[in-house]
C-alpha positions as CSV (number, residue, x, y, z in Angstrom):
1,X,146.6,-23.9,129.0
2,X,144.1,-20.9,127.1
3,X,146.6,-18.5,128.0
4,X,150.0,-19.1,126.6
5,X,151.8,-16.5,128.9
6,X,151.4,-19.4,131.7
7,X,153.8,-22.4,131.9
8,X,153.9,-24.8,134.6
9,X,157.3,-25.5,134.8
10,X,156.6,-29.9,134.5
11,X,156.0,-29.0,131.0
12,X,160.3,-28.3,130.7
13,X,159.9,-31.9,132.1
14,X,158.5,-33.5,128.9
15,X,161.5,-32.0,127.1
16,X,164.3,-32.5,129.5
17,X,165.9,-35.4,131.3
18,X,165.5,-33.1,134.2
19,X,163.3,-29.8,134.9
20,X,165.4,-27.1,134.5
21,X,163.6,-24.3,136.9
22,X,162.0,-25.1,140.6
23,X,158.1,-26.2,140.1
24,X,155.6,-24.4,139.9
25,X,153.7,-21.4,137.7
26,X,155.7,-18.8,135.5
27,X,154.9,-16.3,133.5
28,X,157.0,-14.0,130.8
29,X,157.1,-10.6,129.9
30,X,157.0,-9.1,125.9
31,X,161.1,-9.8,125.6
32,X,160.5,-13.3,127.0
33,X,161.8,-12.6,130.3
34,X,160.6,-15.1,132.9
35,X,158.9,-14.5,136.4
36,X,158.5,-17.2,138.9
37,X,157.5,-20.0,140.2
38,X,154.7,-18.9,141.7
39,X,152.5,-21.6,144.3
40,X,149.3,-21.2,141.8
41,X,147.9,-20.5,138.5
42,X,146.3,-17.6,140.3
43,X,149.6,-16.3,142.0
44,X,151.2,-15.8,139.0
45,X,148.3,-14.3,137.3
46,X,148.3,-11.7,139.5
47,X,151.7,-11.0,139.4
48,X,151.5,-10.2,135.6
49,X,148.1,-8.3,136.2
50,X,150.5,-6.2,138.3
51,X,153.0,-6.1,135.5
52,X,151.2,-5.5,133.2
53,X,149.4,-2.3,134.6
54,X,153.2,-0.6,135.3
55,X,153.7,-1.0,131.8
56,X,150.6,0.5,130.7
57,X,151.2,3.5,133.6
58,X,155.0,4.1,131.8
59,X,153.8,4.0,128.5
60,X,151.2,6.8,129.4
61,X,153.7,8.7,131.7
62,X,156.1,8.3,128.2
63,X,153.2,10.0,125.7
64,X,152.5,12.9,128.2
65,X,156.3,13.8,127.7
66,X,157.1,12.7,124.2
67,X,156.4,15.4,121.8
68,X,153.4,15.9,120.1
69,X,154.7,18.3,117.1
70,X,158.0,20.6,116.9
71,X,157.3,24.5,116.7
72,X,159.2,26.8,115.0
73,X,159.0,30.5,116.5
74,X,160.3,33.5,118.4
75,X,159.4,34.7,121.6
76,X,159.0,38.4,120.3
77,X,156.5,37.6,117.1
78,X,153.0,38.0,118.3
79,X,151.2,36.0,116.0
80,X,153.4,32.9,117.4
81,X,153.0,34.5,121.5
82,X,149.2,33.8,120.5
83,X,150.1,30.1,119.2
84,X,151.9,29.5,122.6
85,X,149.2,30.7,124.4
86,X,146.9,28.6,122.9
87,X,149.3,25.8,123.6
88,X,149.7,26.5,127.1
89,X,146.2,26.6,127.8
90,X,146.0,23.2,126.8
91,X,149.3,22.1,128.5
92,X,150.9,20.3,125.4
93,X,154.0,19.2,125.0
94,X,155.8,20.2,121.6
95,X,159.4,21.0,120.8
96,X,160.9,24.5,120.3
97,X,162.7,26.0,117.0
98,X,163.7,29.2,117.9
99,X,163.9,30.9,114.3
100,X,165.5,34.5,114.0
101,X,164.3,35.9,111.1
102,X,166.5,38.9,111.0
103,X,169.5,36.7,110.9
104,X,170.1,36.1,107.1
105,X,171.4,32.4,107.4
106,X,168.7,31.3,110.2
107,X,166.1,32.8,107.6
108,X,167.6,31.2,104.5
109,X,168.1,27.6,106.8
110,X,164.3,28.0,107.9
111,X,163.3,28.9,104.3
112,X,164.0,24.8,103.7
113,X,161.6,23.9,105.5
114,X,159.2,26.5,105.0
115,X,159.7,28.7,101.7
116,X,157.2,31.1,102.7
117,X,159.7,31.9,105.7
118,X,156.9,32.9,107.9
119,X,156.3,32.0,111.8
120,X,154.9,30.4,113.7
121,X,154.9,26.9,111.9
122,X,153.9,23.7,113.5
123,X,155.9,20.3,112.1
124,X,153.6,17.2,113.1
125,X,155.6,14.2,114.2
126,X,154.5,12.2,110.7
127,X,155.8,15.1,108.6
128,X,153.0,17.8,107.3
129,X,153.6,21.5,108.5
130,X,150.8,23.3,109.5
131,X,151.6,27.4,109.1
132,X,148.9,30.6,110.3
133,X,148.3,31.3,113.8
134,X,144.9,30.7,113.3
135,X,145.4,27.6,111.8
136,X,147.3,25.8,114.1
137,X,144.9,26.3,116.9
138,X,141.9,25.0,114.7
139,X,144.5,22.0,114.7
140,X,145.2,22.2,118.5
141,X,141.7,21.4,118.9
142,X,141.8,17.9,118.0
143,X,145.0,17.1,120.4
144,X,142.3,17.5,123.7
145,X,143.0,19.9,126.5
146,X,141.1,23.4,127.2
147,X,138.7,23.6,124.1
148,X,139.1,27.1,122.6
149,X,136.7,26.9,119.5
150,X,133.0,26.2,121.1
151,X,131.0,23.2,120.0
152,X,128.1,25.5,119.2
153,X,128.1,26.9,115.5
154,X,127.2,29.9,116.2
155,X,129.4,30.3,119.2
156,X,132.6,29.7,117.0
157,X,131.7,31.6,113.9
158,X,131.7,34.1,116.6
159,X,135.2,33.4,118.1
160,X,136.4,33.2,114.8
161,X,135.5,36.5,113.1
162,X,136.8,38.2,116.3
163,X,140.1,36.6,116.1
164,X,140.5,37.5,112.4
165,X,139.2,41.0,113.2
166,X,141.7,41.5,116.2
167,X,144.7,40.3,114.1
168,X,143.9,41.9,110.9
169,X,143.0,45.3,112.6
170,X,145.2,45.8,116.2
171,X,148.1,43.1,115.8
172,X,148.6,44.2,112.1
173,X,148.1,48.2,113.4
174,X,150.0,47.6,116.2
175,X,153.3,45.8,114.4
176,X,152.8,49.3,111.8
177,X,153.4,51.7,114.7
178,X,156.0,49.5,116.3
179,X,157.6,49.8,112.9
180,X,157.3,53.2,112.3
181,X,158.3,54.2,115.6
182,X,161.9,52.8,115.3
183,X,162.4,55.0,111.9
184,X,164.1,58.9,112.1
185,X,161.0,61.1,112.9
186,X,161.4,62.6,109.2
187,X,161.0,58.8,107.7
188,X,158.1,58.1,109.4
189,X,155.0,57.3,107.3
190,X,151.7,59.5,108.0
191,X,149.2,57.9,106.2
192,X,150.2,54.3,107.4
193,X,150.4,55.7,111.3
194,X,146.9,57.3,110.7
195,X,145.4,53.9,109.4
196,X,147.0,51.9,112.2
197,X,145.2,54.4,114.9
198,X,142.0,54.2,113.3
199,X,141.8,50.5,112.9
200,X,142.9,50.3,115.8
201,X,140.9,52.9,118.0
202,X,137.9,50.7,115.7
203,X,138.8,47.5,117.6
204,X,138.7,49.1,120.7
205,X,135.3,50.6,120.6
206,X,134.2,47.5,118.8
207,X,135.6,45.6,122.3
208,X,134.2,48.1,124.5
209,X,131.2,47.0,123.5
210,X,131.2,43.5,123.3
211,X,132.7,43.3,126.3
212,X,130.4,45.2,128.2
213,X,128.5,42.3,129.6
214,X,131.3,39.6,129.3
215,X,134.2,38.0,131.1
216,X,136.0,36.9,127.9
217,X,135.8,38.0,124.0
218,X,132.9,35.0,124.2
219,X,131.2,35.3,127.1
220,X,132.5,33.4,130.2
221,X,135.2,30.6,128.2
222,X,138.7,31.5,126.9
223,X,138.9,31.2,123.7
224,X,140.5,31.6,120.2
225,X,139.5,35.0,120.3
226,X,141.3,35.8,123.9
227,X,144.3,34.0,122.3
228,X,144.4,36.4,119.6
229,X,143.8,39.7,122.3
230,X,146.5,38.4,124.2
231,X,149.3,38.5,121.8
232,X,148.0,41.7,120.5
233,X,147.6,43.7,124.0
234,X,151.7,42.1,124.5
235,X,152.4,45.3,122.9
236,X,148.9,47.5,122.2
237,X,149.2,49.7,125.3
238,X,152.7,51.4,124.9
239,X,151.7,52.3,121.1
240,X,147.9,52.3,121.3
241,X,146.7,53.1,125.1
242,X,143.7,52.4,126.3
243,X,142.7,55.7,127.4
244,X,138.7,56.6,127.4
245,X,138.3,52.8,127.3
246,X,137.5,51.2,130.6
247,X,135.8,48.0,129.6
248,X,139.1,47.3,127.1
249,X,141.6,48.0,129.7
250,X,139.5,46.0,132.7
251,X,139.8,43.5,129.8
252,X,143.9,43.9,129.6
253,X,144.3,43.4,132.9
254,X,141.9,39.9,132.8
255,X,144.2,38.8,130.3
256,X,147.6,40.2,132.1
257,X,146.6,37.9,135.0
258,X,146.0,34.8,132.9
259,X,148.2,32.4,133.5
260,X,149.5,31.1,130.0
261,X,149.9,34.8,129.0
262,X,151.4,35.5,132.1
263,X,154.2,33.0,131.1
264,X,154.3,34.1,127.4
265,X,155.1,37.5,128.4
266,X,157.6,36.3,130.8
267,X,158.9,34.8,128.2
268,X,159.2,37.9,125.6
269,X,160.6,39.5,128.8
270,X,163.4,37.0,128.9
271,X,164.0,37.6,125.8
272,X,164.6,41.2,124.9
273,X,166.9,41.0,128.1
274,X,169.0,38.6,126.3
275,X,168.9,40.9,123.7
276,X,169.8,43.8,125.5
């Protein structure tokens, strides 16, 4: 026989005074569990064909659940909303680490694993962590699903100086006035509310131009960019409204509609209910 997963049971004959199993063709699975007697060689090649392939269709059915890196985040952070977008437009499966940072021993616990102590972070299953919003989605890329950088050079030095510009100049602008608006009127700082409003108000004219022509921050693909708008507009319009800006806000309300920001803001939702 060329294939050793076939036996034809005589061959117990040889070693026995008498053949152990009825005759005929058998075949064995990886923990040497036996299948038969099948009629013919062919019967029984069949059989473990059929096998075979429901192992193969469990073991893929067991990838698309198991894992693919562990996530540590909170709901309400908007540079990790935009990392959940991101992953949610590619439908991966990761596992969640909650992390409160406010909470002195969850901080100092998370600081072990990340001294920095800053979210999001991804851990990959084989041990490297891979921290910066921005960072983890160039990683994304290479896991498959929903591309978000474009294959074009030109195209994604694109989608990547928008993203850095939305973060740097509304996410960062926007987290000031969040900040500053929680403070007593008279502790309130001036000169950092005036710099958020301006670099913000800059990205907004900057958008209600580029936009102009354009479903998304790159033309008609979700992207990096939209990622990084999404988290950002979470929050932009109660502290930084769109007003005199109708391409931005159309924008907003593409975004709003979006299905994996949809769920992210459900999510933020949940949470600062369970806060409440």
């Amino acid at each position: 026989m060329n294939n050793p997963r076939y036996w034809a049971s005589q061959w117990y004959a040889t070693k026995f005074d008498e053949e152990p199993w009825p005759g005929g063709w058998y075949w064995h699975d990886q923990q040497y569990n036996w299948h038969g007697p099948y009629e013919t060689e062919r019967d029984a090649a069949v059989a473990l064909k059929g096998h075979l392939e429901q192992e193969r269709e469990a073991s893929d059915a067991h990838e698309r659940t198991r894992p693919q890196f562990e996530l540590y985040y909170h709901p309400l952070s908007t540079y990790s909303q935009k990392v959940l977008i991101a992953i949610y437009e590619k439908d991966l499966v990761f596992k969640p680490h909650i992390v409160n940072l406010m909470a002195e021993r969850e901080r100092e616990q998370y600081r072990k694993i990340y001294p920095l102590g800053k979210i999001p972070l991804i851990v990959l299953n084989h041990g490297p962590l891979i921290p910066e919003s921005s960072i983890i989605i160039e990683y994304l890329e290479s896991l498959g699903g929903a591309p978000l950088i474009s294959a074009n050079t030109d195209v994604a030095r694109k989608t990547r100086f928008k993203d850095r510009f939305i973060d740097f100049y509304l996410t960062d602008s926007v987290g000031t006035l969040f900040s500053e608006s929680r403070k007593p009127e008279s502790e309130r700082d001036k000169r950092k509310i005036e710099r958020a409003r301006y670099r913000s108000k800059a990205v907004y004219d900057f958008l209600e131009y580029e936009l102009s022509e354009s479903e998304w921050a790159n033309g008609d693909e979700f992207s990096l960019s939209d990622c990084a708008a999404g988290a950002a507009f979470c929050y932009a319009a109660k502290y930084m409204p769109y007003d005199g800006y109708p391409v931005v806000s159309a924008y907003a309300e593409r975004l709003a509609e979006r299905p994996s920001i949809r769920r992210v803001r459900e999510e933020v939702e949940a949470r600062w209910h369970s806060q409440a």
